[in-house]
C-alpha positions in Angstrom: 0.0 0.0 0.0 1.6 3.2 -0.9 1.2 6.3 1.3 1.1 9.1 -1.9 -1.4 9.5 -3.6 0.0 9.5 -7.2 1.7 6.1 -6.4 -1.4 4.8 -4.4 -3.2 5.3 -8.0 -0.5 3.5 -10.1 -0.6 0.4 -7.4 -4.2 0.8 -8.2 -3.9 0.0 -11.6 -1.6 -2.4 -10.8 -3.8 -4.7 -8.7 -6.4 -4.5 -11.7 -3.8 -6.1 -13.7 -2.5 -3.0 -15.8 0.4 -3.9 -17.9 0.4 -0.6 -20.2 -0.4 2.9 -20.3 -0.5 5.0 -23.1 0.0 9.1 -22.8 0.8 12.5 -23.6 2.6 14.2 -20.6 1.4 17.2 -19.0 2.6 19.1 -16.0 -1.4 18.6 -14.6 -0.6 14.7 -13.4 3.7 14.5 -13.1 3.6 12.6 -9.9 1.8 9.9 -11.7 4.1 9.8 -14.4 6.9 9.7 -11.6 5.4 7.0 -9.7 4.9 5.3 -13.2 8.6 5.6 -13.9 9.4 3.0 -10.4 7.0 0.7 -11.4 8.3 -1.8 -14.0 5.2 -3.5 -14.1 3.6 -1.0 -16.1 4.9 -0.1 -20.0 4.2 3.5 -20.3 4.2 4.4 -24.0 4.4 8.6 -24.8 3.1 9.1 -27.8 2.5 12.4 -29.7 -1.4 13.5 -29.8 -3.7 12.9 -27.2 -6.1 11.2 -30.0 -3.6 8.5 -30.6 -3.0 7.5 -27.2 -6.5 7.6 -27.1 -7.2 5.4 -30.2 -4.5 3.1 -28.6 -5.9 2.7 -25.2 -9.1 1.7 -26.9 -7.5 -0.7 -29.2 -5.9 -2.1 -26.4 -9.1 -2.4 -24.7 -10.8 -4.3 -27.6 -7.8 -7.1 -27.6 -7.8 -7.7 -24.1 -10.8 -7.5 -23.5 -9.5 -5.2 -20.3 -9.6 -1.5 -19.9 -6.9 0.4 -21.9 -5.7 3.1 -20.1 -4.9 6.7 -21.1 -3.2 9.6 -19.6 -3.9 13.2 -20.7 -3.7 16.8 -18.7 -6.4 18.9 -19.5 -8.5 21.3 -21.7 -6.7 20.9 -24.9 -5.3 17.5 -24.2 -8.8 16.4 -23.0 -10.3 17.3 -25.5 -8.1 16.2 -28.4 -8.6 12.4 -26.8 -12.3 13.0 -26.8 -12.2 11.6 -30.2 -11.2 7.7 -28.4 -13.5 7.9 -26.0 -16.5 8.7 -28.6 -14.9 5.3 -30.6 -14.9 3.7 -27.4 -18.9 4.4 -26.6 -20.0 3.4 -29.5 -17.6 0.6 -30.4 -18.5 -0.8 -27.1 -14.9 -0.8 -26.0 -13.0 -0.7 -22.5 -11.2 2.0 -21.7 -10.3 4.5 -19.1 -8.9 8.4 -19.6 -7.6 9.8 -16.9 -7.4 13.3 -17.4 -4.9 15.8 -15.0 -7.3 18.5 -14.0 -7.3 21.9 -11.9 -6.2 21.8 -8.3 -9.1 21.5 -6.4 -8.7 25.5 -5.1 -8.9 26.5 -8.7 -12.1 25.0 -9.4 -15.2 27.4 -11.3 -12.5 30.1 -11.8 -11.9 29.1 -15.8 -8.6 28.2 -14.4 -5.9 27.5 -17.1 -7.5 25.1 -19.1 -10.1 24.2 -17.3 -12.9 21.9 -18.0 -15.5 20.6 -16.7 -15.0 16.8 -17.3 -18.4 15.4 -16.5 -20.6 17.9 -18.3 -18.1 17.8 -21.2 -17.3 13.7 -21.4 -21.1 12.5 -19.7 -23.1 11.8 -22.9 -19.8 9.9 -24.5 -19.3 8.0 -21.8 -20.7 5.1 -19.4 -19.3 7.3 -16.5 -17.2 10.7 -15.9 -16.0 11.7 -11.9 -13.7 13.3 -10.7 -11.2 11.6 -7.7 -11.6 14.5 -5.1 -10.3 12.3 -1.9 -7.2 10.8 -2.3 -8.5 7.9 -0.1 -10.6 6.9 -2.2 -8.5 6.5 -5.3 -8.8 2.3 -5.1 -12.9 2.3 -4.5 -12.6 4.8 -7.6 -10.0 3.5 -9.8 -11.9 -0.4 -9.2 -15.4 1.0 -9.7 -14.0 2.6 -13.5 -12.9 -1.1 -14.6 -16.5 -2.4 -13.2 -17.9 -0.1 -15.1 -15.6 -0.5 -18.2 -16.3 -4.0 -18.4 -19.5 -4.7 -17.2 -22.9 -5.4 -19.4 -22.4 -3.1 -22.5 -18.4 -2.6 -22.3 -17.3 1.1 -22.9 -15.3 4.0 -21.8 -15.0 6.1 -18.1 -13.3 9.2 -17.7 -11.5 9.9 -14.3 -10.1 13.7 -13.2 -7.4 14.3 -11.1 -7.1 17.5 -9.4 -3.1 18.4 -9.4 -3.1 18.9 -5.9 -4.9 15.7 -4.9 -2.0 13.9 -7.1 0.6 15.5 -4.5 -1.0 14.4 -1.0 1.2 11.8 1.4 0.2 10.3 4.4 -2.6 8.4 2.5 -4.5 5.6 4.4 -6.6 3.3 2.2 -7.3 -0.5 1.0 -6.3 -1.9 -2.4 -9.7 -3.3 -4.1 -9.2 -6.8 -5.7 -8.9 -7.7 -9.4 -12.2 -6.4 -11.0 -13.8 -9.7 -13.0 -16.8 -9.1 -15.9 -19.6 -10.7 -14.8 -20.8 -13.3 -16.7 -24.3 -14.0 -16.7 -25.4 -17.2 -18.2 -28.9 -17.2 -20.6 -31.9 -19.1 -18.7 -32.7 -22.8 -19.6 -36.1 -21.7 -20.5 -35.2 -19.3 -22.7 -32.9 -21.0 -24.5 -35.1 -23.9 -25.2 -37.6 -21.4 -26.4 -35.0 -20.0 -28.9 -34.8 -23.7 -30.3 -38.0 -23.7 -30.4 -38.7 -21.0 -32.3 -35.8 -21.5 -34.7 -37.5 -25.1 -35.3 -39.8 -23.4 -36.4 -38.6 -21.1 -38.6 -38.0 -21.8 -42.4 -35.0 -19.5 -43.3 -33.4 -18.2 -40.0 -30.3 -16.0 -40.0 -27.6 -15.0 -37.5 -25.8 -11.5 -36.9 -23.0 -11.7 -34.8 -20.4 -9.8 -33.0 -20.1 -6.4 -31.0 -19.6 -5.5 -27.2 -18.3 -8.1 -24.9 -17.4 -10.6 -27.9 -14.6 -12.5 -27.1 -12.7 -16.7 -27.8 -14.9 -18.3 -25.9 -18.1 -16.5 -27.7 -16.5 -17.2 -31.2 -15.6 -20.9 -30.8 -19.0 -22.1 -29.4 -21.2 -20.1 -31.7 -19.7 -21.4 -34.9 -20.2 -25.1 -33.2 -23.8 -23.8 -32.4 -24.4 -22.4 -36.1 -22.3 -25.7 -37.8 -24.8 -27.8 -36.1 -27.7 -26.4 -37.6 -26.4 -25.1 -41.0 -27.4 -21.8 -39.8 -25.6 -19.0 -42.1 -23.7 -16.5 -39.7 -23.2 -12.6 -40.7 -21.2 -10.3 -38.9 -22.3 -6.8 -37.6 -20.1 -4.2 -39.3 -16.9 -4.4 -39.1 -17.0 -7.5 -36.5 -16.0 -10.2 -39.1 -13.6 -11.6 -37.0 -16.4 -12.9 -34.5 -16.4 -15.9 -36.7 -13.3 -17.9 -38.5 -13.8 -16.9 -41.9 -13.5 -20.4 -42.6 -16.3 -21.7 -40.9 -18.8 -23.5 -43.7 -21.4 -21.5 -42.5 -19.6 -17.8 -42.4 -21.9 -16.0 -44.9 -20.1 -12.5 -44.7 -20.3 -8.8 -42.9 -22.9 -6.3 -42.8 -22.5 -2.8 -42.9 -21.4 -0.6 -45.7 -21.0 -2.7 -48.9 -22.6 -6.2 -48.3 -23.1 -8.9 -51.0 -25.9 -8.3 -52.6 -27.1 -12.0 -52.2 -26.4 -11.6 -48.6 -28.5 -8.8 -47.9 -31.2 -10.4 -50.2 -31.3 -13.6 -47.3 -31.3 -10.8 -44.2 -34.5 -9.0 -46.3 -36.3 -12.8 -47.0 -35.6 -14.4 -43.3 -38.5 -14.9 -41.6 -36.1 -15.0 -38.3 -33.3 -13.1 -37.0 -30.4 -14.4 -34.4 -29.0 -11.1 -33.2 -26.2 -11.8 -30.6 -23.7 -9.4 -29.4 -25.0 -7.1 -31.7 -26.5 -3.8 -31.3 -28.0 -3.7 -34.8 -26.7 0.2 -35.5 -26.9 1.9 -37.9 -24.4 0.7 -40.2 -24.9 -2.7 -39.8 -28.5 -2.0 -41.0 -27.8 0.6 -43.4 -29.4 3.2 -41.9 -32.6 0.7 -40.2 -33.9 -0.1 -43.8 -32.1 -3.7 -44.0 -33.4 -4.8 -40.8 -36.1 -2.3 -39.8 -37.0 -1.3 -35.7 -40.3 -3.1 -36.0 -39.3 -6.0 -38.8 -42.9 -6.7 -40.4 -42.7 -10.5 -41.1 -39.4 -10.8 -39.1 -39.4 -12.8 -35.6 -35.8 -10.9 -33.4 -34.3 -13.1 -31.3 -31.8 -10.3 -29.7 -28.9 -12.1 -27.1 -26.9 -8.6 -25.5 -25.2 -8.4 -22.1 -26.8 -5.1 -21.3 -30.6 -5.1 -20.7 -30.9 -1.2 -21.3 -30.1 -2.1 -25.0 -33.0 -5.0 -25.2 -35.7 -3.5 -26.9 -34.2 0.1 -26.6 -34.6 0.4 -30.7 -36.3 -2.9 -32.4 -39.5 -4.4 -31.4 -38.2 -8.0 -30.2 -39.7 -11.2 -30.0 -37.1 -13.2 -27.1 -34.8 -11.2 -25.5 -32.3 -12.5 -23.7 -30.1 -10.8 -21.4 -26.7 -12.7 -21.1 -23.0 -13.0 -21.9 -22.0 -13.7 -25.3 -19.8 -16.2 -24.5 -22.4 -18.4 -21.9 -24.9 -17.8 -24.3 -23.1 -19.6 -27.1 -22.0 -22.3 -24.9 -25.4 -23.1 -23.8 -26.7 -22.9 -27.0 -23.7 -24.9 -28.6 -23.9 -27.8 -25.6 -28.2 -27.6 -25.9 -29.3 -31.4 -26.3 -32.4 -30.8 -28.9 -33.4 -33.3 -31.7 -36.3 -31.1 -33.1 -34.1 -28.9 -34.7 -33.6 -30.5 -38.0 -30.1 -28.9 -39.6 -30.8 -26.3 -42.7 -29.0 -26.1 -45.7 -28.6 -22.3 -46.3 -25.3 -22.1 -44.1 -23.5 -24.0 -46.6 -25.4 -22.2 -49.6 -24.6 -18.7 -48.2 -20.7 -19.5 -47.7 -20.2 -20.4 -51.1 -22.2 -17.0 -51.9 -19.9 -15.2 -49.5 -16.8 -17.1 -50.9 -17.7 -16.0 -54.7 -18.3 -12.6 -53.8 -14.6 -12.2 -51.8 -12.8 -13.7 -54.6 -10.9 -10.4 -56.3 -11.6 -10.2 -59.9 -8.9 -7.9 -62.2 -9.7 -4.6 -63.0 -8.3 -2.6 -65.9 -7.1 -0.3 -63.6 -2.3 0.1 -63.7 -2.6 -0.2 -59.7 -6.2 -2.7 -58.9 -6.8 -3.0 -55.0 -8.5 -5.7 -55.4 -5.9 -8.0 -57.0 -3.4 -6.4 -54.4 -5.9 -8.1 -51.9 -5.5 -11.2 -53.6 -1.7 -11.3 -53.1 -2.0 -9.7 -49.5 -4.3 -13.0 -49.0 -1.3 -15.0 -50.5 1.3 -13.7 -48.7 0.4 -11.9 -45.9 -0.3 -14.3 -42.3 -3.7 -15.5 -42.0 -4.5 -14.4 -38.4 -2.6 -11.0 -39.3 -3.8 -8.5 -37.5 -5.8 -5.4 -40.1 -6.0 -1.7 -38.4 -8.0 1.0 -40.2 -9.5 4.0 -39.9 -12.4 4.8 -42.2 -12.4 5.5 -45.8 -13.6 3.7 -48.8 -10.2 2.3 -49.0 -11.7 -0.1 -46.2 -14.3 -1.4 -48.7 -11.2 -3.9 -50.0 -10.1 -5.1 -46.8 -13.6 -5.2 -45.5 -14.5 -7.6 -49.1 -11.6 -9.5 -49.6 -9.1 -10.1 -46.6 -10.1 -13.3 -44.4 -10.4 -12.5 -40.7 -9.1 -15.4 -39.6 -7.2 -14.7 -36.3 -8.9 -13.6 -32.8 -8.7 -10.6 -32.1 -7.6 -9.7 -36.3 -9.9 -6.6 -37.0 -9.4 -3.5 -35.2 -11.7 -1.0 -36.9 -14.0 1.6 -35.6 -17.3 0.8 -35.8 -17.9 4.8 -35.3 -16.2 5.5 -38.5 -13.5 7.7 -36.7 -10.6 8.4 -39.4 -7.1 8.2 -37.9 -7.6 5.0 -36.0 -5.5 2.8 -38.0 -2.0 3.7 -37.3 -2.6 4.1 -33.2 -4.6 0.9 -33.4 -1.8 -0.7 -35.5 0.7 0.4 -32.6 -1.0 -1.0 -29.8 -1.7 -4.0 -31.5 2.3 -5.0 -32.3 2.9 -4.3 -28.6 0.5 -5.9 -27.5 0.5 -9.1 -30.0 4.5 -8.7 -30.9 4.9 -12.0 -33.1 1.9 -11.2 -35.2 2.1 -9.8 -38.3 0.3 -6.3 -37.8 -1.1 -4.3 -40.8 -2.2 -0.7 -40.5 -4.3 -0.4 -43.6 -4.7 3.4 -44.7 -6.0 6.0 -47.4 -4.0 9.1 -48.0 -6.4 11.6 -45.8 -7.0 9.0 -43.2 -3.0 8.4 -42.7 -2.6 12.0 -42.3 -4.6 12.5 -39.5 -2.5 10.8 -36.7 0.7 9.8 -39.6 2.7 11.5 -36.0 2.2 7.9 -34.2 4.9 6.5 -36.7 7.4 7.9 -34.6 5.9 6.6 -31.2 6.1 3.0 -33.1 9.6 3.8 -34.4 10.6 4.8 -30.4 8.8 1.8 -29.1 9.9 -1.0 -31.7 6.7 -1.8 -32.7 6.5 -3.9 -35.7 3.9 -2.7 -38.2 3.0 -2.6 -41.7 1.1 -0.1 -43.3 -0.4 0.1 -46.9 -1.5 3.3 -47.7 -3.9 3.4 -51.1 -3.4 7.4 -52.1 -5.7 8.7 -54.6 -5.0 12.1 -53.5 -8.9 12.8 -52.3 -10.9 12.5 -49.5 -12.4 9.3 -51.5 -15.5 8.7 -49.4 -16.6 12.1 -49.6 -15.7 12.5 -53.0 -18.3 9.9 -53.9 -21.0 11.3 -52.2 -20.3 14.8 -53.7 -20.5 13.1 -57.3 -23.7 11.5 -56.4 -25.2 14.8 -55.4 -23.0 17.4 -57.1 -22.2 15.7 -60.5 -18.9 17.1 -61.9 -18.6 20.0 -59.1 -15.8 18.8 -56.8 -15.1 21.2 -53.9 -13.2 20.6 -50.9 -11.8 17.4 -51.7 -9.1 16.9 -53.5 -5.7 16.6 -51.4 -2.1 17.8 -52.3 0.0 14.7 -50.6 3.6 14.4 -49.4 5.8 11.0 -50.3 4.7 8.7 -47.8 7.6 6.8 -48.3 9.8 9.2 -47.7 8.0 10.3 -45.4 8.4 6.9 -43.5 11.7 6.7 -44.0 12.1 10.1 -42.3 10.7 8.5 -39.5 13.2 5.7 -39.5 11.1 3.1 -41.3 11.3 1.8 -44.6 9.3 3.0 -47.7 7.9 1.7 -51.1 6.7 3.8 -53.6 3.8 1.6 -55.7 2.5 2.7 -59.4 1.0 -1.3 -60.2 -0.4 -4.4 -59.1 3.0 -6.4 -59.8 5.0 -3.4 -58.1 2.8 -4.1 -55.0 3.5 -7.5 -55.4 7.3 -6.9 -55.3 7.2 -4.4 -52.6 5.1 -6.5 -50.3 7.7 -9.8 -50.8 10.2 -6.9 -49.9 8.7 -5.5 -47.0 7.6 -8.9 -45.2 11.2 -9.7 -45.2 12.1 -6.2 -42.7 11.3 -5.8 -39.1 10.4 -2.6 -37.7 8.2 0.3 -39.5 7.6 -0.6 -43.2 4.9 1.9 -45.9 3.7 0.7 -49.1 2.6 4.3 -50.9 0.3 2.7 -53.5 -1.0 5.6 -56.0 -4.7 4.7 -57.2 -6.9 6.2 -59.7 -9.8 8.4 -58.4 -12.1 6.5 -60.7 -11.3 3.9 -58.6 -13.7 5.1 -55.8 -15.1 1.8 -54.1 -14.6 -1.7 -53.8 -18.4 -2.3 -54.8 -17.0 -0.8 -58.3 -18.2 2.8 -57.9 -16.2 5.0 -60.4 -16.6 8.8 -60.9 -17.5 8.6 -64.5 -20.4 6.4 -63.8 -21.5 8.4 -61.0 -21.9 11.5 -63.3 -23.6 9.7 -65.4 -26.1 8.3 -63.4 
């Protein structure tokens, strides 16, 4: 038990089984950083924006299933990690921000930099305090992982007043390791599921989301093999299922197969589990409407406040993702007779994720098709948002667990913090930070924190010197009248190498090719700069010319 407060807090941490921090110094919390720098225990990892360490801590959340934890001062470093803790609440991620705040003398004078944390953070977060008695930093600091990780996982912001950070003479417990709960589904529920998908003539499955984790993936594909029932991942969740799985029928979100979202629109009943059955994942609640005419909703969630928040359902359970599917994978009922439209819907899925060659000098899509050949299989993919996505999202196999880190949010930047967290935290994976020219550039700076660190990352960055995403919408609307969209771009493999990486400029497919065989054979921070055509907008084949002409 330490006797200062600032080291009482880091033994904190400790006792919940913190192994990293991620942060941006500021003078607001130094005898935390101090106390950090005696404890070998704890990795701290200074990065160079308060939105990267951010976007790490919530990556690091989303592998571990643990908090990741984040230290910032205040005002202008609050706020620039605002950004991870919006990806965090509606990724349904763990994470804690601490954030160094006012002394508590200064407080509703607009000291420097001054904020006030709960106003600003509350409707982002699951909770926002502030640690006014230094006593009570372990009741605090245990209650923010509880809170983290419990029912709907997600983000809680902590303030520390300076002058709290700098009491001695503290007297106070350590609180034990926080565990999630794990609630398991009732027997009589779960035989009324059966029941009902006995019943049912062409039932379908949406997996993945908050709370997802091994033990969730394994049994569910048992589960869904058993009964031929095809499986589709919430957007950007494919990796809640092996890829491989016979019954794997592919990812919702933006850019479905067609044939996919044809069986969604024709089930007569939906398997929702894990899933919150946003927006995207729904295209904007017209795939799967809130009140689903013709549709039964069996909806599985660990949170009961999301149970019939937004869609009208039929069975709700309130459990674990991982009991759930073991219950439902170990359930000993004959009536259920298998189906035949898991198999049917892989080999839809499997067609549609085959690349086909374009006419296009540099074609993402057969670059995907020797990133599949070459590349690991459980290789971890990082990215931010962007069309450039659309190709990962189609064509790589998410094979590994965890081997997506994407924001569900659509937060651009994400990729290269992500990417950094993930090497450290997974250091004999192969790690790919996929990227588009304007999301690169918004937190490009985190290069240097994986350079400084030794993280071992790839990224391939598709340029096509445009915001791409928003380029498409404009031509939809705006025929022919681009504004505020094209992008004047640095070399990014120079700029990599300026970083202390290694670069690769890329004009074709068989360049790409070349430069991946090369780049797969370094360690440390290696950049494919792949220059695409703007016609080129979208892995579903969107080009400008066709747009215009629509």
């Amino acid at each position: 038990m330490s006797n200062q407060a600032a080291a009482l807090l880091v033994d904190s941490l400790a006792e919940q089984g913190c192994d990293r921090v991620f942060t941006v110094p500021g003078e607001s919390f130094l005898p935390v950083l101090d106390a950090l720098r005696d404890r070998t225990r704890i990795q701290t990892v200074t990065c160079r924006q308060e939105g990267g360490v951010a976007f790490m801590a919530c990556a690091d959340g989303a592998m571990t299933a643990r908090p990741g934890i984040a230290f910032v001062t205040r005002g202008p470093g609050a706020t620039n990690a605002s950004i991870g803790v919006h990806v965090a609440m509606q990724d349904s991620q763990p994470m804690i921000l601490f954030v160094g705040d006012v002394a508590r003398t200064m407080r509703d004078r607009e000291g420097f930099q001054e904020v006030d944390f709960s106003a600003f953070f509350g409707p982002i977060c699951k909770w926002a305090a502030r640690i006014d008695d230094a006593a009570r930093i372990p009741e605090y600091v245990a209650r923010a992982y509880a809170t983290a990780i419990s029912g709907r996982p997600g983000p809680v912001v902590l303030a520390l007043p300076e002058d709290m950070l700098h009491e001695d003479g503290i007297v106070a417990l350590q609180r034990p390791y926080t565990h999630r709960p794990a609630q398991a589904p009732c027997p009589d529920a779960i035989a009324t599921m059966m029941a009902m998908i006995g019943d049912a003539a062409s039932p379908v499955a949406i997996i993945g989301g908050g709370g997802w984790h091994g033990k969730a993936r394994e049994y569910f594909d048992q589960f869904a093999r058993r009964i031929g029932m095809p499986v589709a991942t919430a957007f950007r969740r494919q990796d809640a299922i092996d890829s491989s799985s016979p019954v794997y029928a592919g990812n919702l979100g933006y850019g479905p197969g067609p044939k996919l979202v044809e069986r969604i629109k024709a089930a007569d009943l939906l398997l929702v589990v894990g899933a919150r059955l946003g927006e995207a994942t729904t295209d904007g609640y017209t795939l799967v409407t809130p009140d689903h005419p013709g549709q039964q909703l069996i909806h599985i969630y660990p949170d009961p406040e999301e149970l019939g928040r937004v869609y009208r359902t039929d069975l709700a359970i309130c459990a674990d993702p991982g009991e759930f599917a073991e219950s439902a994978a170990l359930w000993d009922d004959g009536d259920v007779l298998p189906f035949d439209a898991g198999h049917e819907a892989n080999r839809e899925w499997l067609e549609f994720s085959t690349p086909v060659a374009s006419d296009f000098p540099l074609d993402q899509a057969m670059c995907m098709a020797a990133a599949r050949e070459m590349l690991p299989a459980d290789s971890i993919i990082c990215n931010g948002a962007g069309n450039f996505g659309g190709w990962w999202h189609r064509y790589w196999r998410y094979t590994g667990f965890p081997s997506q880190l994407a924001p569900t949010c659509g937060a651009m930047g994400y990729g290269i913090p992500a990417a950094v967290a993930a090497s450290l935290r997974f250091p004999d994976r192969c790690v790919v930070a996929a990227a588009g020219d304007g999301d690169f550039m918004m937190n490009a700076q985190e290069l240097a924190t994986a350079v400084q660190y030794g993280a071992d990352l790839l990224v391939i960055l598709f340029d096509n010197s445009a915001y791409g995403t928003i380029r498409m919408h404009q031509e939809r609307e705006y025929p022919g009248r681009v504004a505020s969209t094209d992008l004047a771009n640095p070399d990014f493999a120079a700029m990599a190498s300026s970083f202390g990486g290694w670069g690769a400029r890329v004009e074709t497919t068989e360049q790409f090719r070349q430069a991946l065989a090369e780049a797969i054979t370094r360690k440390g921070v290696r950049l494919l700069h792949c220059i695409t055509d703007i016609e080129q907008l979208s892995a579903g084949g969107a080009r400008v010319s066709t747009l215009r002409s629509s």
